[in-house]
ROLO-435662 format. One line per field, with one value per residue (C-alpha): residue number from 0; residue in one letter; chain; x, y, z. Coordinates in steps of 0.25 Angstrom, whole numbers, plus 5000, padded with zeros to 4 digits. Example, Ala and Ser with C-alpha at 12.3 -4.5 7.8 and 13.67 -1.06 7.14 Angstrom:
// residues 2
seq <- 0,1
type <- A,S
mol <- A,A
east <- 5049,5055
north <- 4982,4996
up <- 5031,5029
This chain:
// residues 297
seq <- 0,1,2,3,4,5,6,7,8,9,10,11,12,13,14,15,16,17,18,19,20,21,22,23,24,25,26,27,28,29,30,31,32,33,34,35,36,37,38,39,40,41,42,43,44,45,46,47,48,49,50,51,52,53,54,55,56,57,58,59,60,61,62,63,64,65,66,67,68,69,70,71,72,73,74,75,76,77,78,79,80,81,82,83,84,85,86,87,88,89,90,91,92,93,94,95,96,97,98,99,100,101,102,103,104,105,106,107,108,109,110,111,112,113,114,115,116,117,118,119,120,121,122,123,124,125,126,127,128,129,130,131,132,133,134,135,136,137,138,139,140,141,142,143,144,145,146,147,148,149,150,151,152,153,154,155,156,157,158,159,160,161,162,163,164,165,166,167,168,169,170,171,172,173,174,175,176,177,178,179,180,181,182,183,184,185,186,187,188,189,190,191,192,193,194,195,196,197,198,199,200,201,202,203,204,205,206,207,208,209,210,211,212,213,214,215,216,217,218,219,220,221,222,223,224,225,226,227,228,229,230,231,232,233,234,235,236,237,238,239,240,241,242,243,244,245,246,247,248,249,250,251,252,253,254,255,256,257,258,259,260,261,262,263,264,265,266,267,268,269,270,271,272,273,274,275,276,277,278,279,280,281,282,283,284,285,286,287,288,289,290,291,292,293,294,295,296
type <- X,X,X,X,X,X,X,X,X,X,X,X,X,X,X,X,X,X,X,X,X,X,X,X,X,X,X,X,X,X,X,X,X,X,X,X,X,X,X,X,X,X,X,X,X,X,X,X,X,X,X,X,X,X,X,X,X,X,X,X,X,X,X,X,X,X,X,X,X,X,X,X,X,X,X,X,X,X,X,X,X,X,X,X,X,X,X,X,X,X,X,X,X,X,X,X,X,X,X,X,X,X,X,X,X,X,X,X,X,X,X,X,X,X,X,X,X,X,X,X,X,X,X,X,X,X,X,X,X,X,X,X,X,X,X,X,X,X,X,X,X,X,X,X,X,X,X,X,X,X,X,X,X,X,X,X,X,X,X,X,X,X,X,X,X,X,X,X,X,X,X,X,X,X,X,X,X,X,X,X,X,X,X,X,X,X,X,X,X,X,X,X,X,X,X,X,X,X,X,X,X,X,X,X,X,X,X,X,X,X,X,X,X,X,X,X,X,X,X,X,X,X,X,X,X,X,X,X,X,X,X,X,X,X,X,X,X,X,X,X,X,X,X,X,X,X,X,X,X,X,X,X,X,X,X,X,X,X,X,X,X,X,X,X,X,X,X,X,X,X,X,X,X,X,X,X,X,X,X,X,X,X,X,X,X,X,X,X,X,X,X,X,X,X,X,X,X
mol <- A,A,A,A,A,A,A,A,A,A,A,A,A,A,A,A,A,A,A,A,A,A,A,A,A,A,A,A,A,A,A,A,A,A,A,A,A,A,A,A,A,A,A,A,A,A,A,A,A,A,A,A,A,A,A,A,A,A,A,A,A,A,A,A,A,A,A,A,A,A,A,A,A,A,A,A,A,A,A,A,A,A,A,A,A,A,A,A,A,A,A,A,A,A,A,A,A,A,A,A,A,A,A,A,A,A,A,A,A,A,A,A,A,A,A,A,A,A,A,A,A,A,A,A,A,A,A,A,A,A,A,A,A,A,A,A,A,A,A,A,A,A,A,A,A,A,A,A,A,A,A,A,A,A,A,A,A,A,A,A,A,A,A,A,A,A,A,A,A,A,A,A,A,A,A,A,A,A,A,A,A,A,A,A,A,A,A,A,A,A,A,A,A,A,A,A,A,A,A,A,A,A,A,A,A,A,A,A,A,A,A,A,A,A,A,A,A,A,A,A,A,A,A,A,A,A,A,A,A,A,A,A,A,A,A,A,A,A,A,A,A,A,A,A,A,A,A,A,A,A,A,A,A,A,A,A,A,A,A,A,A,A,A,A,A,A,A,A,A,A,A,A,A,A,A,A,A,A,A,A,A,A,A,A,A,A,A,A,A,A,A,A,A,A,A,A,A
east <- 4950,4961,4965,4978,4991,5001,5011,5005,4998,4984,4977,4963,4953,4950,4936,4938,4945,4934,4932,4939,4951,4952,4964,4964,4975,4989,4996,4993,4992,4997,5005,5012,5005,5015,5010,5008,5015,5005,5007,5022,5030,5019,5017,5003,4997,4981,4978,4973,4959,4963,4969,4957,4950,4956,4954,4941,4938,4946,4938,4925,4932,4934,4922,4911,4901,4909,4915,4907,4916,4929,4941,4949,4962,4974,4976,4970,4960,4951,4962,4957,4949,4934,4931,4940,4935,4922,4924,4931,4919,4908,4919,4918,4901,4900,4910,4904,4890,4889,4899,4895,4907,4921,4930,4943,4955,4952,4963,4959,4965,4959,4946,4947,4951,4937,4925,4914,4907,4917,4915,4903,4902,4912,4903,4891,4901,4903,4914,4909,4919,4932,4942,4951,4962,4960,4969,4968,4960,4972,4979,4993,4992,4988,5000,5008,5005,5004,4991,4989,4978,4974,4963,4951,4953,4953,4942,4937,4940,4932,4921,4920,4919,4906,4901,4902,4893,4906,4908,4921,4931,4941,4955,4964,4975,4977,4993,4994,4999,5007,5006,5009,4997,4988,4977,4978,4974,4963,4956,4957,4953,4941,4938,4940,4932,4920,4920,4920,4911,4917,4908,4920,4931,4943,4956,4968,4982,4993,5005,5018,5021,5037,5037,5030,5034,5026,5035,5047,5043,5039,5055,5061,5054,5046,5031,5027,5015,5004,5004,4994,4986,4989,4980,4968,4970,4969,4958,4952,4952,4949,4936,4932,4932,4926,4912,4900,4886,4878,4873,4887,4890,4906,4912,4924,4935,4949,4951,4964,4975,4984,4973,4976,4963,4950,4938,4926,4913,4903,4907,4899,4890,4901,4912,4909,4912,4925,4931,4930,4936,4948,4950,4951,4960,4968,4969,4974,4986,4993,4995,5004,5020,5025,5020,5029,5027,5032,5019,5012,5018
north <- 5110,5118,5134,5134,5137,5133,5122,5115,5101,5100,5089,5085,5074,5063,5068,5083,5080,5088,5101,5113,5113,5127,5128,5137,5132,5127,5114,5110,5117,5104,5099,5087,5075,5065,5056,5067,5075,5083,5096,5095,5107,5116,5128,5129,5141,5146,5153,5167,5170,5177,5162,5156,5166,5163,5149,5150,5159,5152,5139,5149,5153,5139,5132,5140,5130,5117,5118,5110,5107,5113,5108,5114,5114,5111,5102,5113,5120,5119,5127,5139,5147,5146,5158,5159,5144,5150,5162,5152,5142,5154,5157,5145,5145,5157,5153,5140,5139,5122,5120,5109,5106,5110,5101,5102,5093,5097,5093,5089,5102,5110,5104,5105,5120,5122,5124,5113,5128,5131,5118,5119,5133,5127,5115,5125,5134,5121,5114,5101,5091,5089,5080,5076,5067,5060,5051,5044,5044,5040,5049,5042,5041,5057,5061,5051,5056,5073,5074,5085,5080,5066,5056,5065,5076,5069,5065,5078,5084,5073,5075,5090,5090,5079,5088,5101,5093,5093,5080,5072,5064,5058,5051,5042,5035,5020,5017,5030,5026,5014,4998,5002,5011,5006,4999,5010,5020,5012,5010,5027,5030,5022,5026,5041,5039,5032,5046,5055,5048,5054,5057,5052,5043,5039,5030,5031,5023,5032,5036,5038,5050,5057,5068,5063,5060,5045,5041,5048,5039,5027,5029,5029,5016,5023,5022,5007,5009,4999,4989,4989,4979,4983,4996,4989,4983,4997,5000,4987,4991,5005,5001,4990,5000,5013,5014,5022,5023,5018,5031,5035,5036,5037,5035,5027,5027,5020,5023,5034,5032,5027,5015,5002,4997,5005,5006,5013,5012,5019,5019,5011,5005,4997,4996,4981,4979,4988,4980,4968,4974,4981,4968,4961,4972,4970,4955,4959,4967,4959,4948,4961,4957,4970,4983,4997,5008,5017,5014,5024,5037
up <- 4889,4895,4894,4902,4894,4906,4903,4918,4917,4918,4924,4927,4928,4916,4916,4916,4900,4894,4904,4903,4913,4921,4927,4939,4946,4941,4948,4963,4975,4982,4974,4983,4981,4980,4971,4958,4949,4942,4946,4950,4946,4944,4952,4959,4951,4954,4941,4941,4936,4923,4920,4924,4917,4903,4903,4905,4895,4886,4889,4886,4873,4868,4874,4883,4880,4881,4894,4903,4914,4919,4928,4936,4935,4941,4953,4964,4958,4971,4978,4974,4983,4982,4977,4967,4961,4963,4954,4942,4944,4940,4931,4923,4924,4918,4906,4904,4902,4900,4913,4921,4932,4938,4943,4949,4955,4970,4983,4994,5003,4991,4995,5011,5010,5004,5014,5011,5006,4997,4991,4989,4982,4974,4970,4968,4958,4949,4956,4952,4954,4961,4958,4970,4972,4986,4982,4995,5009,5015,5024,5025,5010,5007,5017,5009,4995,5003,4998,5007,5015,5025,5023,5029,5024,5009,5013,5017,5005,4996,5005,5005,4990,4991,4999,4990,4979,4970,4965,4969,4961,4970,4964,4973,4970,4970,4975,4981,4997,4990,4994,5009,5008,4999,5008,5017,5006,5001,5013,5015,5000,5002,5014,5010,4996,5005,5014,5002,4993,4980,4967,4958,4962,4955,4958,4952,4952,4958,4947,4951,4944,4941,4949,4960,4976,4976,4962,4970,4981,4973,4967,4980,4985,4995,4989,4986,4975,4972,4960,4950,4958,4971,4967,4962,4975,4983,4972,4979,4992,4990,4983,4993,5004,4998,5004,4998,4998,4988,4985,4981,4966,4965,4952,4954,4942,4942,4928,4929,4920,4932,4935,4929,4929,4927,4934,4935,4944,4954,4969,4977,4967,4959,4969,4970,4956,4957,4967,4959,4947,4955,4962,4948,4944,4956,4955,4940,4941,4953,4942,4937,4940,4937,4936,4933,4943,4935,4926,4938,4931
């Protein structure tokens, strides 16, 4: 459910399809990853409240009673200051009597310029769940791709949100430090994923996009990316060393429209199993001979 007449793209996660997407924000404050394109060529924009405002009483008008969760939207919704998320939280509460979450995509500098009390207030307002793309643990890869932060302090960030009782749902990118990198990053991610202890976890196959530096890169000869069994193989490693208590219930997907083969389990009660089957997959596609790049995007 969406209540915004401007011609920008909208994206959010797979299971947000049936929640009424708020947006509060246009674009990406950052906005220089190098490996995406989705917000290239639109201007960062925070919406005014008389914008916010009418969506939500738009969304009231059409279906008060069916909205039971609401996303965030664009990119860097946690980049508003607290008070003001604060004030569109109780917002939302008072309109929707059956709401049960808010979520939102959440950057990692977004999340470290929050206190660990600001989080939290925001966790008791109904900021439920956050959505971040660590992409990797890996300091040398995060400067690389310009994610704008280091190893520690992604892992900072995931851990802050832990800590505020949100849930966590982390994305990484399988291929995204390239052959060069690729053991590098796995042995980083898993170490970073093992400190964090994320509620949700997904991993997704990196996509060279038009309009991105990585695909500029990848043209020029400079970036050397994986083959399709040389990512089950990182998928391999990354699992072997990710270490969790048993009291640990993390939801572990690879099921994104960029992975080539799916999997699904709980992190570390079927991690044994998932190795097996990612080395299978693995074994599989290096019988490949030939494999398009430009299938990634």
């Amino acid at each position: 459910m969406f209540f915004d007449d401007y011609d920008t793209p909208v994206f959010r996660p797979p299971s947000e399809a049936e929640s009424f997407i708020l947006r509060v924000t246009r674009g990406c404050a950052h906005n220089k990853c190098t490996y995406c394109n989705m917000y290239r060529g639109v201007p960062f924009q925070v919406l005014t409240n008389e914008e916010i405002a009418r969506q939500i009483a738009m969304a009231y008008t059409y279906n008060r009673d069916g909205v039971r969760r609401v996303f965030l939207a664009d990119g860097d919704a946690l980049c508003l200051a607290t008070p003001r998320l604060l004030g569109i939280l109780e917002a939302l509460h008072r309109a929707f009597p059956n709401l049960q979450r808010v979520s939102s995509y959440a950057a990692p500098k977004d999340i470290l310029r929050k206190s660990p009390e600001e989080m939290k207030q925001l966790s008791d307002a109904g900021l439920k769940l956050l959505y971040y793309g660590m992409e990797s643990g890996d300091s040398e890869t995060l400067k690389a791709i310009n994610k704008g932060v280091d190893g520690p302090q992604s892992i900072e960030a995931g851990r802050r949100v832990i800590a505020s009782g949100m849930k966590l749902s982390i994305m990484v990118i399988l291929g995204i430090a390239g052959k060069e990198g690729s053991e590098r990053h796995a042995l980083a991610t898993a170490e970073a994923i093992s400190e964090i202890r994320p509620t949700m976890l997904s991993a997704l196959c990196l996509m060279l996009y038009r309009g991105s530096e990585l695909k500029d890169q990848f043209e020029r000869g400079e970036f050397h990316p994986l083959s399709p069994g040389g990512l089950m193989h990182e998928l391999h490693t990354m699992l072997e060393h990710i270490h969790l208590p048993e009291d640990c219930h993390t939801l572990f997907r690879s099921n994104h429209v960029s992975n080539y083969v799916n999997f699904a389990g709980t992190l570390p009660q079927d991690r044994d199993r998932l190795i097996r089957e990612v080395a299978m997959a693995a074994s599989e596609l290096d019988k490949l001979k030939t494999w398009d790049v430009y299938n990634y995007g």
